[in-house]
C-alpha positions as CSV (number, residue, x, y, z in Angstrom):
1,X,193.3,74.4,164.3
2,X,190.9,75.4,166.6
3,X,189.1,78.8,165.5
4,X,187.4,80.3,168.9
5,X,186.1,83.2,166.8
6,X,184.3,81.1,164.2
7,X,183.4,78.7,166.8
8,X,181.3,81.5,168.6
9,X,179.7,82.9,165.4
10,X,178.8,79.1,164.7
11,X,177.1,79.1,168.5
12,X,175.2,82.1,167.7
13,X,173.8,81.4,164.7
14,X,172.6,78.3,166.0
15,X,171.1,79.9,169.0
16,X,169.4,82.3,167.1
17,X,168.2,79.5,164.4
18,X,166.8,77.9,167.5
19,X,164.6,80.8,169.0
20,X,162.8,80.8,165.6
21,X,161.7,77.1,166.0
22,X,158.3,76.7,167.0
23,X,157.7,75.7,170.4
24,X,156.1,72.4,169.7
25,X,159.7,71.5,167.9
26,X,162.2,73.3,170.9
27,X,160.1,70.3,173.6
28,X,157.9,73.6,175.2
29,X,154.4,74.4,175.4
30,X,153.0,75.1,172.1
31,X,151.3,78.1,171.7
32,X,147.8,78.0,169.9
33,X,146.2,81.1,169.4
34,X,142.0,81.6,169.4
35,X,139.6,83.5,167.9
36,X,138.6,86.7,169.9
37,X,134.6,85.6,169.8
38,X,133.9,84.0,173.1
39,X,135.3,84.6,177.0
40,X,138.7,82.7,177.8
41,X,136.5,80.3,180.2
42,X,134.1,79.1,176.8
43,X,137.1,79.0,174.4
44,X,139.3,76.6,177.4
45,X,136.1,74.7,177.1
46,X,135.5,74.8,173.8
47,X,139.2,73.8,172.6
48,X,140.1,71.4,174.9
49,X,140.1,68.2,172.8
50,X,141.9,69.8,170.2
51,X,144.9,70.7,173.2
52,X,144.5,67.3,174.1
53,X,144.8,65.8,171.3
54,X,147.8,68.1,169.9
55,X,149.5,67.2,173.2
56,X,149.2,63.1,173.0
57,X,150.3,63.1,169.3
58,X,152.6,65.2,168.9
59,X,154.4,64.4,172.3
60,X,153.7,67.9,173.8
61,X,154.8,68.8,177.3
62,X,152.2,71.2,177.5
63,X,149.6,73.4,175.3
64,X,149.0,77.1,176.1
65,X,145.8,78.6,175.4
66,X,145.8,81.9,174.1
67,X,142.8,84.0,173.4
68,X,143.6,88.1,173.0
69,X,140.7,90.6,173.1
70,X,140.4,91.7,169.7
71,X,141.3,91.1,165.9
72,X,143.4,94.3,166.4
73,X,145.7,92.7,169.1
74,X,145.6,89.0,167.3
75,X,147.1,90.8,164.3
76,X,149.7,92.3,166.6
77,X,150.6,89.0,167.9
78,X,151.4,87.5,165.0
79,X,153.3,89.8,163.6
80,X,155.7,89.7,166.7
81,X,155.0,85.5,166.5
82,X,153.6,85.4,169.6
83,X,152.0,82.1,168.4
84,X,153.1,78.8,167.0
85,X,149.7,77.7,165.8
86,X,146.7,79.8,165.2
87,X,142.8,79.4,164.7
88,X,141.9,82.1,162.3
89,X,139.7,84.2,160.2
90,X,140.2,83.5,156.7
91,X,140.7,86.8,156.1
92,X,143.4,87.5,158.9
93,X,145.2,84.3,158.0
94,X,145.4,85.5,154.4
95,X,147.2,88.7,155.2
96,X,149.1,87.0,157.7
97,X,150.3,84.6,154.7
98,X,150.9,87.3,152.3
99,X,152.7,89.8,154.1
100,X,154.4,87.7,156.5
101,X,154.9,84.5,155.5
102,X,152.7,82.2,158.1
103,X,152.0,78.7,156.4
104,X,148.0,77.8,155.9
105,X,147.4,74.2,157.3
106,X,143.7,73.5,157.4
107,X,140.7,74.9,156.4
108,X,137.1,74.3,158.4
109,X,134.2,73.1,156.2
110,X,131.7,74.0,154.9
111,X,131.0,77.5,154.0
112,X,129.0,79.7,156.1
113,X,126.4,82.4,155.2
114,X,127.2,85.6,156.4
115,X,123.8,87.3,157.8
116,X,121.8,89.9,160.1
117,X,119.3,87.9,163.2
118,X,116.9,89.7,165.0
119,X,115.0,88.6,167.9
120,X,112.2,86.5,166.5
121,X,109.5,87.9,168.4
122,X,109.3,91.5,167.5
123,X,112.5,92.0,165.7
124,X,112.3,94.1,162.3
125,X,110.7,92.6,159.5
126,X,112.8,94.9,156.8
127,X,116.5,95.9,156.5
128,X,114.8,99.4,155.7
129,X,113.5,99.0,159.7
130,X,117.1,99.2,160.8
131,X,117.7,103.0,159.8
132,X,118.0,104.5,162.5
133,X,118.9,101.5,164.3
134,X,121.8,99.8,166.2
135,X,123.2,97.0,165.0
136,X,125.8,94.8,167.3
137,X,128.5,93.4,165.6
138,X,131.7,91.1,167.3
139,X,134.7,93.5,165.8
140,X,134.4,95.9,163.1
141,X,137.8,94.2,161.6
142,X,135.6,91.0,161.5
143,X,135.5,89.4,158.4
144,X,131.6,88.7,158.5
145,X,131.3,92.3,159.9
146,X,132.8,93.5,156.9
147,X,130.8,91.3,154.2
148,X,127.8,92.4,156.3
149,X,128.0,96.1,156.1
150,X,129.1,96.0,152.2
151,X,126.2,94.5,151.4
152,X,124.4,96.5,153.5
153,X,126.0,99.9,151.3
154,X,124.6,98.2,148.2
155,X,121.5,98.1,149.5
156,X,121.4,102.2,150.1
157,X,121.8,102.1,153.7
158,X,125.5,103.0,155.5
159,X,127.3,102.4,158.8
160,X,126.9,106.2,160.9
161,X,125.0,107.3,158.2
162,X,121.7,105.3,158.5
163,X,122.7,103.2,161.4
164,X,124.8,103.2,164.1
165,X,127.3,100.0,165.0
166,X,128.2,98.6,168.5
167,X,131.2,96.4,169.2
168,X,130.5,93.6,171.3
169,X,134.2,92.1,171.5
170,X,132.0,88.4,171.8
171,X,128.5,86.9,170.3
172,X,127.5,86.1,173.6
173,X,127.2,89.9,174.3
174,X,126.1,90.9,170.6
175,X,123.0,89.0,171.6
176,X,122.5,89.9,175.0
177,X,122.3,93.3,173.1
178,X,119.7,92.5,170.7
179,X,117.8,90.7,173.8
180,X,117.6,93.5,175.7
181,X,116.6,96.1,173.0
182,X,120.3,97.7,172.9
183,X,120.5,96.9,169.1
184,X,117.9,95.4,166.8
185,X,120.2,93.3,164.7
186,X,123.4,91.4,165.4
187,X,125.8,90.1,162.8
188,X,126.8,86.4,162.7
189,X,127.0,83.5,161.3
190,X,124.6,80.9,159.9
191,X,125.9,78.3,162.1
192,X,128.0,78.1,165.0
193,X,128.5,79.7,168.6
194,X,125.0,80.1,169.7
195,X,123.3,77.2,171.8
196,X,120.7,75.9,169.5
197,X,118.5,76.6,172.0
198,X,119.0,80.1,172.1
199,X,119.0,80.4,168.2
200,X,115.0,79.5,168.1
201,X,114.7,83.1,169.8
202,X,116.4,84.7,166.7
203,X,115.6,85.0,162.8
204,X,117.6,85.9,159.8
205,X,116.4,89.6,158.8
206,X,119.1,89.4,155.9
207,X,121.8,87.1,154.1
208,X,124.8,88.9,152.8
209,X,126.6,85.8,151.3
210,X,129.2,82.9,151.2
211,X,131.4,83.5,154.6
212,X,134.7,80.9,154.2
213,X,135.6,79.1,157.1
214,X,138.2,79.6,160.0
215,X,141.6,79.1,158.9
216,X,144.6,77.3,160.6
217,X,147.7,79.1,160.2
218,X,151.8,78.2,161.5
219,X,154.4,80.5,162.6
220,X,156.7,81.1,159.4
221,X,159.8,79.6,160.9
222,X,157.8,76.2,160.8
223,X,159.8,73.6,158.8
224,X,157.9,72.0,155.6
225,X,158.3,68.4,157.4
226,X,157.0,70.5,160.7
227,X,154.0,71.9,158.2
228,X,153.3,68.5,157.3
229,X,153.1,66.7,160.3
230,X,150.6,69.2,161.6
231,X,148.6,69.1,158.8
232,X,148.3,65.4,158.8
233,X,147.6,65.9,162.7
234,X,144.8,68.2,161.9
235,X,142.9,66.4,159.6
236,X,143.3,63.2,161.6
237,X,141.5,64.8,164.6
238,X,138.9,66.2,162.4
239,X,137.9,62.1,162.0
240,X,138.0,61.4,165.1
241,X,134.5,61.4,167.8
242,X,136.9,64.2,170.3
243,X,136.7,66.7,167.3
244,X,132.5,66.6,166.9
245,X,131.5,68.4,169.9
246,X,134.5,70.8,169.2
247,X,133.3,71.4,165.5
248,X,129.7,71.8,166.1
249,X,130.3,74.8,168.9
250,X,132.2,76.4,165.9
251,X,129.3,75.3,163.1
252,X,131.4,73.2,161.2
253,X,131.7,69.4,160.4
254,X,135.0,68.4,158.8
255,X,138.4,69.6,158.7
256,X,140.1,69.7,154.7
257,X,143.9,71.0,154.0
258,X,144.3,75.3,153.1
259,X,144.7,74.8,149.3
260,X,146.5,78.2,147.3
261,X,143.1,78.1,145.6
262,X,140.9,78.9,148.3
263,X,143.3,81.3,149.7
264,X,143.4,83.3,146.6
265,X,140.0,83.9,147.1
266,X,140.5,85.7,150.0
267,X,142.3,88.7,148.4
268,X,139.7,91.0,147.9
269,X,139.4,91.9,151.4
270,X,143.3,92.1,151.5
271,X,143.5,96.2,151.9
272,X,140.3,96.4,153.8
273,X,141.9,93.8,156.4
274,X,144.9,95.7,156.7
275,X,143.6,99.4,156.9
276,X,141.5,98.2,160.0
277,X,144.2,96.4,161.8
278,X,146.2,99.6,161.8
């Protein structure tokens, strides 16, 4: 016999089951979320062939960029899943996947230093130089940001103490900064985001240490066979010519899977993360 009441609880509960799917599963645009680092214009540019490729192979309609302003507001999207896919810190992605279940798919290779240029010119020559200073940095929540300015502690010199810290919300910006005298150091990486050509203008004053790479992270209610495919979709573009040009703007040359081990590592920074995403 017919039951019209367990019928409709049967509807709903597959309706709601269905709004958790990621987009790239429900036949809509998939949602990949960006880092915060450049303007929306260089990050369109800059991820194009991975859109592109996403969309051929895994039989996309459409791919939807999206970039927000800040580490602050790319926390608060993913804890309302406002992506399917992400492009993350490592530090960000951890937290994400410890307190809210997103599932690590790829890792970006190799390692980066995390480190303090100055304009090569007549930048200072000592850390000791910057007291008094202004140093630029992309986003105080920053994970290179954060390794920069412990460091910087152990060496006897602290954030509003010693020096002051600007935020740039973009490295573009942190270096106009430092080009025009605004702050004497930036923070970055040792690879990545700055035209080569621009580089030569800029030394390292200081190298704070090992900086893991980006992290790519899916929305919890991704399947395991839906976690799989993407990862196996990832690493293929990492071999392909499409993904060089995309990997050398971000200073990295391969693409390897988000093992538990190199996750774990990021746990230290776990509290820190999440007091300055409040």
């Amino acid at each position: 016999m017919f039951n019209r009441r367990r019928f409709l609880e049967c509807s709903l509960a597959v309706a709601a089951l269905g709004c958790q799917l990621p987009a790239f599963a429900a036949g809509k645009a998939l949602r990949l979320g960006t880092l915060p680092v450049v303007s929306t214009r260089t990050a369109y540019e800059m991820y194009r062939p991975l859109l592109e490729f996403l969309e051929r192979n895994l039989a996309l309609p459409a791919t939807q960029l999206e970039t927000p302003p800040n580490f602050k507001a790319m926390y608060q999207r993913i804890q309302e899943n406002g992506f399917d896919l992400l492009i993350s810190p490592p530090h960000i992605a951890r937290l994400a996947q410890k307190r809210l279940g997103w599932q690590p798919l790829v890792m970006f290779q190799p390692e980066h230093q995390a480190v303090l240029l100055v304009r090569e010119d007549n930048g200072p020559t000592s850390i000791e130089a910057l007291r008094g200073g202004t140093i630029a940095v992309l986003d105080n929540s920053a994970l290179v940001a954060m390794i920069i300015m412990e460091a910087l502690a152990q060496k006897g010199l602290l954030m509003s103490r010693d020096f002051k810290v600007i935020e740039t919300r973009s490295y573009e910006s942190s270096q106009i900064a430092v080009k025009q005298g605004v702050a004497q150091a930036m923070v970055f990486r040792s690879q990545g985001f700055i035209d080569p050509n621009v580089r030569d203008n800029f030394r390292v004053l200081f190298d704070a240490g090992v900086l893991p790479g980006y992290v790519m992270i899916a929305a919890p209610a991704t399947s395991k066979a839906q976690v799989q495919k993407l990862r196996t979709q990832l690493l293929a573009f990492g071999k392909t010519e499409a993904a060089r040009p995309f990997m050398e703007k971000l200073g990295y040359d391969s693409i390897s899977g988000a093992s538990e081990e190199a996750m774990r590592r990021l746990d230290p920074y776990l509290e820190a993360t999440e007091a300055r995403l409040k």
